[in-house]
C-alpha positions in Angstrom: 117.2 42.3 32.3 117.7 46.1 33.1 120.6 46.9 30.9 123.5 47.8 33.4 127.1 47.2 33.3 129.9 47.3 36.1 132.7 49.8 35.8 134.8 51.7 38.0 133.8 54.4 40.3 131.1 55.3 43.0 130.7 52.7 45.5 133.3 54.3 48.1 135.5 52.4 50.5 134.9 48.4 50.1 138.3 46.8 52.1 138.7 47.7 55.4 141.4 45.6 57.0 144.8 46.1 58.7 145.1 48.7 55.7 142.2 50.6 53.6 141.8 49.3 50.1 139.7 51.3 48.2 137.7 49.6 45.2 135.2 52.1 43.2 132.0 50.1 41.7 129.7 52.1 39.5 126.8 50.8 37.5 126.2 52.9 34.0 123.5 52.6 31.1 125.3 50.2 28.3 124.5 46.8 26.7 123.1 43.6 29.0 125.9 41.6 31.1 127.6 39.2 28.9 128.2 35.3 29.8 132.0 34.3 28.8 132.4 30.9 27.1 133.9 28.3 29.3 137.6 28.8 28.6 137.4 32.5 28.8 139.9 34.3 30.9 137.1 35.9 32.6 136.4 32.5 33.7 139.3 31.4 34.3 139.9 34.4 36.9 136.3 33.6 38.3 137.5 29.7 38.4 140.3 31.0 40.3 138.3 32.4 43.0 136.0 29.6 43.8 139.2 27.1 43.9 140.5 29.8 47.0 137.3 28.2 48.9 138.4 25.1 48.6 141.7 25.5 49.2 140.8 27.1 52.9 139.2 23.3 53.4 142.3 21.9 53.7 142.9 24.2 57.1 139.8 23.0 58.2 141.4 22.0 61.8 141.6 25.7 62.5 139.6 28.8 62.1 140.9 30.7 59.1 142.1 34.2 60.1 141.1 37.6 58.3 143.8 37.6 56.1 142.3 33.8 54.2 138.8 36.0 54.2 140.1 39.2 52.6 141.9 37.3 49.9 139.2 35.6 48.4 137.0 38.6 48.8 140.2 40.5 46.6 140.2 37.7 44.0 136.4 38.4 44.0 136.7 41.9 43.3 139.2 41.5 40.7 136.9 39.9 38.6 134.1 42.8 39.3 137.0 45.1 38.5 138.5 43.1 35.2 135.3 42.3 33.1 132.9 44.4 34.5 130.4 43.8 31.4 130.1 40.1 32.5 127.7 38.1 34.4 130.3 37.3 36.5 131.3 40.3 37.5 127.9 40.5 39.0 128.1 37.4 40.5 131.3 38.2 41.9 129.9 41.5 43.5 127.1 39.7 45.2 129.6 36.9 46.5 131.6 39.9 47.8 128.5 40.9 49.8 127.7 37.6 51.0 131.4 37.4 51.9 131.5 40.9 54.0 128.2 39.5 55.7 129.7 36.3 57.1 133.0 38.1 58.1 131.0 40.6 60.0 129.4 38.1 62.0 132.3 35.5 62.2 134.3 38.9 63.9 131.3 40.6 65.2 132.7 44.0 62.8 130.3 46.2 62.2 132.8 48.0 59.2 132.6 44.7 57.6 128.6 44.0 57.7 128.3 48.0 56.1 130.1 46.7 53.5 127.9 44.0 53.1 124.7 46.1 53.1 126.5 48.6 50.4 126.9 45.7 48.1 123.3 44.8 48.3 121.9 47.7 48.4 124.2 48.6 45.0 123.2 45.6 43.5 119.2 46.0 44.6 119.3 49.7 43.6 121.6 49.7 40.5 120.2 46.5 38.8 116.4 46.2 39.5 116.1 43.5 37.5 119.3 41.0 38.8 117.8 37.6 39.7 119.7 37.4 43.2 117.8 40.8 44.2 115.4 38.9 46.4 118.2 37.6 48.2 119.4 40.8 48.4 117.1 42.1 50.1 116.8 39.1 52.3 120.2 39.0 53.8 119.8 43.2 54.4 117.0 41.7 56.6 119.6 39.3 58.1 121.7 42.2 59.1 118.7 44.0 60.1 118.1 41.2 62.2 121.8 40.9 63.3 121.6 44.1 65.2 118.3 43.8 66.3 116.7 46.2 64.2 114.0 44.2 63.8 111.1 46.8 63.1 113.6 47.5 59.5 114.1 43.7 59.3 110.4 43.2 59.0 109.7 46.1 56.5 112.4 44.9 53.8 110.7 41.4 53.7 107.5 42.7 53.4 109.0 44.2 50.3 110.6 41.3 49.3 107.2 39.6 49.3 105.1 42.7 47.9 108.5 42.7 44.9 109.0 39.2 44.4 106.0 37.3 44.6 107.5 34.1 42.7 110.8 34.5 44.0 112.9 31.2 45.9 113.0 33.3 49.7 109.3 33.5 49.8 108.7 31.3 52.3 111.7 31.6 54.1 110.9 35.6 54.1 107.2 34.2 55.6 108.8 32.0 58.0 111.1 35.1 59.6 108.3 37.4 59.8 106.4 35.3 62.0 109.3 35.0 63.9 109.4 38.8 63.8 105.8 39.1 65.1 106.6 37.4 68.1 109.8 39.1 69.1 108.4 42.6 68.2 105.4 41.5 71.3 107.7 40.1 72.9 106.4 37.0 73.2 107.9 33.4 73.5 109.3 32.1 70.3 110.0 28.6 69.0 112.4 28.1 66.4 111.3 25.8 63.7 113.8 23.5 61.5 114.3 25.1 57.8 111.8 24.6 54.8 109.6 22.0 57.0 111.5 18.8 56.7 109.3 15.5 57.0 109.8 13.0 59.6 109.2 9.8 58.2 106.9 7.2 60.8 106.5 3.4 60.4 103.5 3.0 58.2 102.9 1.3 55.5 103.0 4.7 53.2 105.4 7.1 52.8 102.5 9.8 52.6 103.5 12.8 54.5 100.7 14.1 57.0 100.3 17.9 57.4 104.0 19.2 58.3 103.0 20.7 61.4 102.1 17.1 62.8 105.5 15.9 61.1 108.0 18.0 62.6 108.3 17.7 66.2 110.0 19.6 68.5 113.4 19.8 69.5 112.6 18.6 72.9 110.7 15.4 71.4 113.7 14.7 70.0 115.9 14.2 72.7 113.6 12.4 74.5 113.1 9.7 71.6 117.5 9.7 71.2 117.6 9.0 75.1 115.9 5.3 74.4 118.5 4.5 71.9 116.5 4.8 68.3 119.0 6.3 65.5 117.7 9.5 63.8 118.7 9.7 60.1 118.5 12.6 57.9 118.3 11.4 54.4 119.4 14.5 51.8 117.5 13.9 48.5 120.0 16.1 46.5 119.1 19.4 44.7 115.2 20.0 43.9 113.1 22.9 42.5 114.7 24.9 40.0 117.9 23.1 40.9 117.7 19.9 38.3 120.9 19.0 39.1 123.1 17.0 36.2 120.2 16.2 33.3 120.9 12.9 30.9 121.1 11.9 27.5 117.6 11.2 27.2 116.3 13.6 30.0 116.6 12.2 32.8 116.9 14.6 35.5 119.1 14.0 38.7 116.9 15.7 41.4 114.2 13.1 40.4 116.2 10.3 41.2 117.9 11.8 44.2 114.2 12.0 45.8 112.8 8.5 44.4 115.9 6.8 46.1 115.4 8.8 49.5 112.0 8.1 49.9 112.6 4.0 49.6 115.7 4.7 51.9 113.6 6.3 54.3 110.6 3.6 54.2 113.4 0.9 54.6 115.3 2.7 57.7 111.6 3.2 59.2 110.0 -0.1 58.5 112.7 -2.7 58.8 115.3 -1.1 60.9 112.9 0.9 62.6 115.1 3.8 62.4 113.6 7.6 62.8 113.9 9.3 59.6 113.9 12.9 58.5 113.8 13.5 54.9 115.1 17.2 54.0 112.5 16.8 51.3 109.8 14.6 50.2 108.7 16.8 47.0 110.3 18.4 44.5 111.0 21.9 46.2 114.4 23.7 45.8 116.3 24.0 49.4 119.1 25.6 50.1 122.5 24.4 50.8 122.8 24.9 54.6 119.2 24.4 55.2 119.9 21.0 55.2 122.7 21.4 57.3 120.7 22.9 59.6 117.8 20.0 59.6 120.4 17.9 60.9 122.0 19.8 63.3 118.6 21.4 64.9 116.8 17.6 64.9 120.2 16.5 66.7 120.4 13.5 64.1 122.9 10.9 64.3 123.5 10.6 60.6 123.2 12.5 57.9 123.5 11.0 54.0 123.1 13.3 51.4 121.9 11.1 48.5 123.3 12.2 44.6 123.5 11.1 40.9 126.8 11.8 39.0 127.8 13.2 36.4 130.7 14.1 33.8 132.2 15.5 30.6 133.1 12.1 29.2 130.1 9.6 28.6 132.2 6.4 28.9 132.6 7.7 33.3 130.4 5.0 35.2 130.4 3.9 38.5 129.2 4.4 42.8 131.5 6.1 44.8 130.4 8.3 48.4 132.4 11.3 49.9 133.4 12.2 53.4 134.4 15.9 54.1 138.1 17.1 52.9 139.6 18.2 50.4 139.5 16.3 48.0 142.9 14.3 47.1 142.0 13.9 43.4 141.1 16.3 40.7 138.0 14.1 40.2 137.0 14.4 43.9 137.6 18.3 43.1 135.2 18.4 40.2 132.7 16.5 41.6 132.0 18.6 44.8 132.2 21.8 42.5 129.2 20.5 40.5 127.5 19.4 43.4 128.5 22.7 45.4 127.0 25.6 42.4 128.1 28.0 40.7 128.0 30.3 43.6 125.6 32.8 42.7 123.4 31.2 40.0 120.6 30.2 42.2 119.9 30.7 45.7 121.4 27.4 46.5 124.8 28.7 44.7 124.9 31.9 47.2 125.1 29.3 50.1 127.7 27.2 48.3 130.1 30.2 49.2 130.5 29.5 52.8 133.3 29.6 54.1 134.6 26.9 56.4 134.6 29.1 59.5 133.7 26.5 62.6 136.2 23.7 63.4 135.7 20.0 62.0 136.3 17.5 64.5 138.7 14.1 64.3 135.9 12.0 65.6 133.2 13.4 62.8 135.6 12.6 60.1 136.7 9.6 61.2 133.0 8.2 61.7 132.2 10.0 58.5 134.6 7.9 57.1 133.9 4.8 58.1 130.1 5.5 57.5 131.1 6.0 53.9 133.6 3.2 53.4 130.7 0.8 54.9 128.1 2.3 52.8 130.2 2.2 49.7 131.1 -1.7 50.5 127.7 -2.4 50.9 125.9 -0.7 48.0 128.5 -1.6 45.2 128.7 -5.4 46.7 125.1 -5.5 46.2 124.5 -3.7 42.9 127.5 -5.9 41.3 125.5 -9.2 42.3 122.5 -8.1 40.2 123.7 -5.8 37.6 127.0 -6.4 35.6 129.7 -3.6 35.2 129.0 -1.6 37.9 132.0 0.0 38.7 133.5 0.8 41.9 135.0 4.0 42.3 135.2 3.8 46.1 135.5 6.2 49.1 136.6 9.8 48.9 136.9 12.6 50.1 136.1 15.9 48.9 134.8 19.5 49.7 131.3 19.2 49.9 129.4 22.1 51.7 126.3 20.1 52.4 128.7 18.0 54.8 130.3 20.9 56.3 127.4 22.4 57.7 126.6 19.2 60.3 127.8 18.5 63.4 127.0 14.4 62.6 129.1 11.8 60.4 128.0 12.7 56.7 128.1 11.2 53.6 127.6 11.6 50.4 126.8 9.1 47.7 127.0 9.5 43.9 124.5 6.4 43.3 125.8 6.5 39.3 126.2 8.9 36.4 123.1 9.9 34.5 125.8 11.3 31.3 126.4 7.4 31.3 123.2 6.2 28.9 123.4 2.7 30.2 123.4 4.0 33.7 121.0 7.1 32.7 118.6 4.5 31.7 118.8 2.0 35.0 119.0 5.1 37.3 115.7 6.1 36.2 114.0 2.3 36.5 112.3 1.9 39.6 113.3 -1.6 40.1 117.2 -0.1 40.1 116.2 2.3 42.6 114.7 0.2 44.9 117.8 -1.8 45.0 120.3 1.0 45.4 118.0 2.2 48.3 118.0 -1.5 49.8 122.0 -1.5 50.0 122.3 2.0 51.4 119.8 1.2 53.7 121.7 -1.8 54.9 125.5 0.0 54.8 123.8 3.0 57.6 122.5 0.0 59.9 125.4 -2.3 59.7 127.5 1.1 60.3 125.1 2.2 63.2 124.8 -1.4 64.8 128.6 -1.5 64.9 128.8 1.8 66.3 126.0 0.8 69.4 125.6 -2.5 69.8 122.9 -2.0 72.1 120.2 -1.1 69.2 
């Protein structure tokens, strides 16, 4: 790592609201950024911040004003401003950018997505070696992009490829440039669903073919939903460099989230001869609203995001699944945090930081609810028959961003705790698996069959 440190001074104007608020950010030679110990105040402050995201959930029936955006930005900067030697006062600057970027859209202000370019461009420029440079440089191309510049769009992610070579936005940085191609000629463009999700057919293998033959188009879509066949996309949480919670003995949560998926989906496809789209079928990092976004742009009409648990105290056990809110317990609270990032630690983290800009309808929470309490019914009815002590920890709800982003019921379900070793070592037996798949499998039919009897 280049050795830079955050101080006051040079960065200029960074607020620009009803009043100016000035903040001065300067980078200066000095020892490498230090990470704070859990129960630092520096973390504490940064703890502080996050919690402001979640607290702008529970006014999720309206559109939260300037004033909730510009306070979490200021709690943010605080942290850049008090321990500017910390990672997380680089963290905290690149959350201020991604922050600027999605106010400068949600509002359409132009002061506010200059901001967000100054912070990138700081970061890119001051600390050539920061691991969130790539994506840096990748949402300056957005704002390229944003005002149509799209001839400077296309230059910074040919850098970003030529820079960053191994970096997590390489393909999405390929996938835009294409894009770019076509609009630059001016010729027709098709918009393609994020990171190449895998429609799931009824054979007798769960083999993907090539994605291009996997991934229809939007249009094939609608057509298959007009004769009545459910479309589910199953979420096999985190993936990549994103392990999620690891066990006792190593067993790592991504690898279970995807081994479960893939039997849901082979069970949805062959017995219920659902359609199936799995947001991935390998172990490839994706980011948080990509899978949003499968949903929404395959117009599914479910959408379970499949998880293991996890938790400071060994003796926590149990299957509980979430619907969107708050979160009424400080369990619930904890939970989505670890499932939500860090914020800026991976690429995933930096789309943890949405905020909660687009209305959340009574109907999708309702059904999300009763998707999840039959789900929950289901699996821990079934897993109780064949294993002893599995706990039931029931329905809740809690601020998960991976639900936020669709426009479908959404659940998600922590299928155990991989901290637990007697549950670590069933959650990584295929046998326990397989069954756990079976009863989610069953809770979404009974739950769509219920909600249409015509299927």
């Amino acid at each position: 790592m280049a050795r830079q440190t955050f101080v006051m001074g040079r960065l200029g104007k960074v607020l620009q609201i009803a009043a100016v608020v000035c903040l001065m950010i300067v980078w200066l030679p000095g020892p490498a950024l230090s990470k704070p110990s859990a129960a630092s105040p520096a973390n504490s402050l940064y703890d502080n911040a996050k919690k402001a995201y979640y607290q702008l959930l529970e006014n999720a029936q309206r559109v939260p004003n300037r004033d909730d955006w510009v306070s979490v930005i200021r709690l943010f900067e605080k942290v850049l401003v008090t321990y500017p030697q910390t990672e997380l006062a680089y963290k905290a600057a690149f959350t201020v950018g991604r922050l600027y970027q999605k106010l400068g859209k949600k509002l359409d202000s132009e002061s506010d997505l200059r901001e967000a370019g100054r912070y990138y461009s700081l970061l890119l420029k001051e600390y050539p070696e920061g691991h969130l440079n790539d994506d840096s440089l990748f949402h300056l191309a957005d704002l390229d992009m944003y005002r149509k510049d799209y001839q400077g769009a296309r230059e910074r992610l040919q850098s970003l490829l030529k820079m960053y070579p191994e970096g997590d936005r390489v393909e999405a940085s390929r996938k835009e440039l294409k894009r770019l191609v076509r609009l630059l000629t001016k010729a027709p463009t098709t918009e393609k669903t994020p990171n190449d999700p895998v429609e799931v057919s009824n054979k007798d293998s769960l083999t993907p073919e090539k994605p291009e033959n996997l991934v229809p188009a939007l249009e094939t879509v609608e057509t298959e939903k007009n004769k009545h066949v459910p479309l589910v996309v199953v979420d096999a949480g985190h993936g990549g460099k994103d392990h999620g919670a690891i066990g006792h003995h190593g067993l790592k949560e991504k690898e279970v989230n995807l081994n479960i998926s893939k039997e849901v989906a082979a069970i949805l496809t062959k017995r219920y001869k659902f359609r199936v789209v799995l947001t991935r079928d390998d172990d490839r990092f994706i980011e948080l609203a990509d899978r949003g976004k499968i949903a929404n742009q395959k117009n599914a009409d479910l959408f379970v995001s499949i998880h293991a648990n996890a938790a400071p105290h060994k003796a926590a056990q149990g299957i509980e699944t979430y619907y969107l809110g708050s979160g009424s317990t400080e369990q619930a609270r904890e939970t989505a945090a670890r499932e939500n990032g860090n914020l800026i630690y991976s690429v995933a983290d930096d789309e943890v930081q949405q905020i909660l800009a687009s209305l959340i309808s009574t109907t999708k929470i309702n059904d999300s609810s009763r998707l999840a309490s039959k789900v929950q019914k289901i699996l821990h009815g079934n897993m109780v028959k064949r294993y002893r002590d599995v706990h039931d920890l029931g329905v809740k709800e809690g601020p998960f961003f991976v639900l936020h982003d669709t426009n479908m019921p959404s659940i998600l379900v922590e299928v155990g705790f991989v901290t637990n070793q007697r549950e670590e070592k069933r959650l990584g037996s295929k046998a326990y698996q397989k069954a756990l798949a079976e009863a989610i499998a069953h809770g979404i039919y009974e739950f769509l069959k219920e909600k249409a009897p015509s299927i």
